[in-house]
C-alpha positions as CSV (number, residue, x, y, z in Angstrom):
1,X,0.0,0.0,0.0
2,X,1.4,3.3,-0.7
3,X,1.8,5.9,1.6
4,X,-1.5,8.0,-0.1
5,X,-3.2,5.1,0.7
6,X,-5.1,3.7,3.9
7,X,-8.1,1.7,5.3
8,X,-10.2,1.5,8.0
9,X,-13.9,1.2,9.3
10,X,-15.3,4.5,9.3
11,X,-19.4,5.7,10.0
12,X,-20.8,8.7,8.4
13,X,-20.6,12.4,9.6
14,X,-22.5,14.8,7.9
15,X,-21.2,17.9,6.5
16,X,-23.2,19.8,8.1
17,X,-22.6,19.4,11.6
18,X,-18.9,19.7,10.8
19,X,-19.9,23.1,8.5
20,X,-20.1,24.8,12.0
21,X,-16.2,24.6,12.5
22,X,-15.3,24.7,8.5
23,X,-17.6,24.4,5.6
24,X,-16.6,21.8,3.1
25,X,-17.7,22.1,-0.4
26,X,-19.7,19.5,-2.0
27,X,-17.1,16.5,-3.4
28,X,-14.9,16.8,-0.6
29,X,-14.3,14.5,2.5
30,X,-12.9,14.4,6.0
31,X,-11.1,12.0,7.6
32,X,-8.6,12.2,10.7
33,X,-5.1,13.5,9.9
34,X,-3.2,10.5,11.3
35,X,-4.2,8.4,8.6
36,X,-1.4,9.6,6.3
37,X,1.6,9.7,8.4
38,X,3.7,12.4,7.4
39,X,2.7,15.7,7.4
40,X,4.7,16.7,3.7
41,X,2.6,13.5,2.5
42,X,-1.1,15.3,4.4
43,X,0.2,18.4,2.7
44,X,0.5,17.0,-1.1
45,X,-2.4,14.8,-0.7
46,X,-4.9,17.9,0.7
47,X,-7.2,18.4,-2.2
48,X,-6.2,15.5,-4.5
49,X,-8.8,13.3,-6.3
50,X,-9.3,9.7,-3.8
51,X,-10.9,6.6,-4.7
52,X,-13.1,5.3,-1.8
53,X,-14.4,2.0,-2.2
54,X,-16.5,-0.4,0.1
55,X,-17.2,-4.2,-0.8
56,X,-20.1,-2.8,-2.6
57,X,-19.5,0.8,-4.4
58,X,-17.0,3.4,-5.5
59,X,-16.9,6.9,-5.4
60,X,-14.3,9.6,-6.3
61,X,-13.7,12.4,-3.9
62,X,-11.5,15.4,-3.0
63,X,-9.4,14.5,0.7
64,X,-8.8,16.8,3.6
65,X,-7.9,16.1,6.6
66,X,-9.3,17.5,10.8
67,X,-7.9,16.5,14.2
68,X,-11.2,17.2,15.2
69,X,-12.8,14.1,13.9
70,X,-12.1,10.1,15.3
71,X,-10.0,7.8,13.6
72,X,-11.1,4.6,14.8
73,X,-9.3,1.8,16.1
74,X,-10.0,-2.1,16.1
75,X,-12.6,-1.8,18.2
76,X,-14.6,1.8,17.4
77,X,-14.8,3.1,13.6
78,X,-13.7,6.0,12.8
79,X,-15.5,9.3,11.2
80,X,-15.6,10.3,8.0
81,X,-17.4,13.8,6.8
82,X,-18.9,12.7,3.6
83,X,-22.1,13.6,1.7
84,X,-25.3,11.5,1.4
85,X,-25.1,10.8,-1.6
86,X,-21.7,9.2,-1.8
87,X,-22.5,7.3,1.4
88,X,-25.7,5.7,-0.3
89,X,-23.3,5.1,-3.1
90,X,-20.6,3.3,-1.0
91,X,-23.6,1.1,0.8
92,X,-24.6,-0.1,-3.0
93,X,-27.6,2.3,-2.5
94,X,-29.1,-0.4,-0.5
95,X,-32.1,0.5,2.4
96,X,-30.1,0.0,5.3
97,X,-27.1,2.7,5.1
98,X,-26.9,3.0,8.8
99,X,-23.7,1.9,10.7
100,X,-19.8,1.8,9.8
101,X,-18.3,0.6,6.8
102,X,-15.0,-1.5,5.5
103,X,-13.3,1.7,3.3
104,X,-9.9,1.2,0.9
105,X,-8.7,5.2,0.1
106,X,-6.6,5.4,-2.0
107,X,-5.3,8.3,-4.4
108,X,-6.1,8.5,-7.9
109,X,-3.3,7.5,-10.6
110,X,-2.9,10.4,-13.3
111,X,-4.6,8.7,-16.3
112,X,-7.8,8.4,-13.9
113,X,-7.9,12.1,-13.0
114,X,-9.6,13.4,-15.3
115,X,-12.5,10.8,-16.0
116,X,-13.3,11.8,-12.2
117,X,-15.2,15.0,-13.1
118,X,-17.5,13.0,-14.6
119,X,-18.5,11.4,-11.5
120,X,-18.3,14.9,-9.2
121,X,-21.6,14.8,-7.2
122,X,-21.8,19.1,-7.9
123,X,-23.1,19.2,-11.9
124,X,-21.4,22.0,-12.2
125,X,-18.4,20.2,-12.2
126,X,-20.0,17.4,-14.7
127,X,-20.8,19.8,-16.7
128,X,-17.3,21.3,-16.9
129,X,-16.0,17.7,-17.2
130,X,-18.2,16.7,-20.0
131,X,-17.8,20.0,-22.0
132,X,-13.8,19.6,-21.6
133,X,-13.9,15.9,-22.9
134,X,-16.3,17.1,-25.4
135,X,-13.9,19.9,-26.8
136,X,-10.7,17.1,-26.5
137,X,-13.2,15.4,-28.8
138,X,-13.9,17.5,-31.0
139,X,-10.5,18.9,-31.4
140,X,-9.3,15.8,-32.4
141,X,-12.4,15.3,-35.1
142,X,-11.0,18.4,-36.7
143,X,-7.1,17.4,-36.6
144,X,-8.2,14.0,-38.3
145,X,-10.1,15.5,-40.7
146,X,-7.3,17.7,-42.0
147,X,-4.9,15.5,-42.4
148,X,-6.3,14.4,-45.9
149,X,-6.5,18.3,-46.7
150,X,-3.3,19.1,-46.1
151,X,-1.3,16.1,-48.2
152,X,-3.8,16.6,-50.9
153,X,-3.1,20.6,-51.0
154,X,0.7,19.8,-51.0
155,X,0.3,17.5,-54.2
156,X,-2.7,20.1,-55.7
157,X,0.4,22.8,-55.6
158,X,3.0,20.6,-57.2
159,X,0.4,20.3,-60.3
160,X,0.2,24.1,-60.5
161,X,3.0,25.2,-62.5
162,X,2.3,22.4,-65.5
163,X,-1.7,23.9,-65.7
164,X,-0.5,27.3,-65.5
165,X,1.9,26.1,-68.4
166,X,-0.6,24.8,-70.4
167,X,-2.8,27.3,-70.5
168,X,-0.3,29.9,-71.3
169,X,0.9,28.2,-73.9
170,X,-2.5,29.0,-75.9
């Protein structure tokens, strides 16, 4: 396991009781500090894209870290500051979402990072995320399709001077 990476039994706190201390925006978690060791490592890892994932969901979330919230131990869970949704999402949107949960967190890989916008519970951010794959998209359409242009404008040139030729010759 790498050192952005932890797990741990952890039961749900919402952002709103912890929005009295230090409002969270919507896509970001909490967990206790300690679970990243190093406080360089708590530093780069603040803000980065995490993948949490039960035994029966996955969800993509910004990290930050409080040493005002539980970490758990072997015997209690600890607390995590996440929104409904992702925990219903985590619990395989079953019924029963009450109680702790198994969680593996683990930071997102480069190549991953930007497929996570797409799965940003703010649609603001969706949004943003599909327009921005959306212009990749087209952009690419449009490089592709001038390709052909291009070699056939080079060979269209070379054909100039013999039609300009002929026609002078008349």
């Amino acid at each position: 396991m790498s050192k952005y990476s932890f797990t741990g039994t952890f039961q749900r706190s919402s952002p709103a009781s912890f929005a009295d201390k230090v409002g969270i925006p919507l896509g970001w978690v909490v967990v206790h500090h300690s679970h990243i060791k190093q406080k360089a490592d708590r530093r780069i890892a603040h803000g980065e894209w995490f993948e949490i994932c039960s035994d029966r969901g996955k969800i993509y979330r910004m990290l930050r870290f409080s040493p005002n919230i539980t970490k758990g131990d072997d015997q209690n869970p600890g607390t995590m500051v996440i929104d409904w949704i992702g925990w219903i999402d985590l619990h395989g949107r079953d019924e029963d979402v009450a109680g702790a949960i198994d969680l593996k967190v683990r930071r997102i890989p480069w190549l991953k990072r930007p497929w996570a916008y797409l799965r940003h519970p703010d649609p603001a951010v969706r949004l943003s995320g599909w327009l921005g794959w959306a212009s990749v998209i087209l952009g690419l359409i449009a490089l592709l399709l001038t390709l052909p242009y291009c070699w056939m404008g080079e060979h269209i040139g070379s054909l100039g001077p013999p039609i300009a030729g002929s026609c002078g010759a008349a």
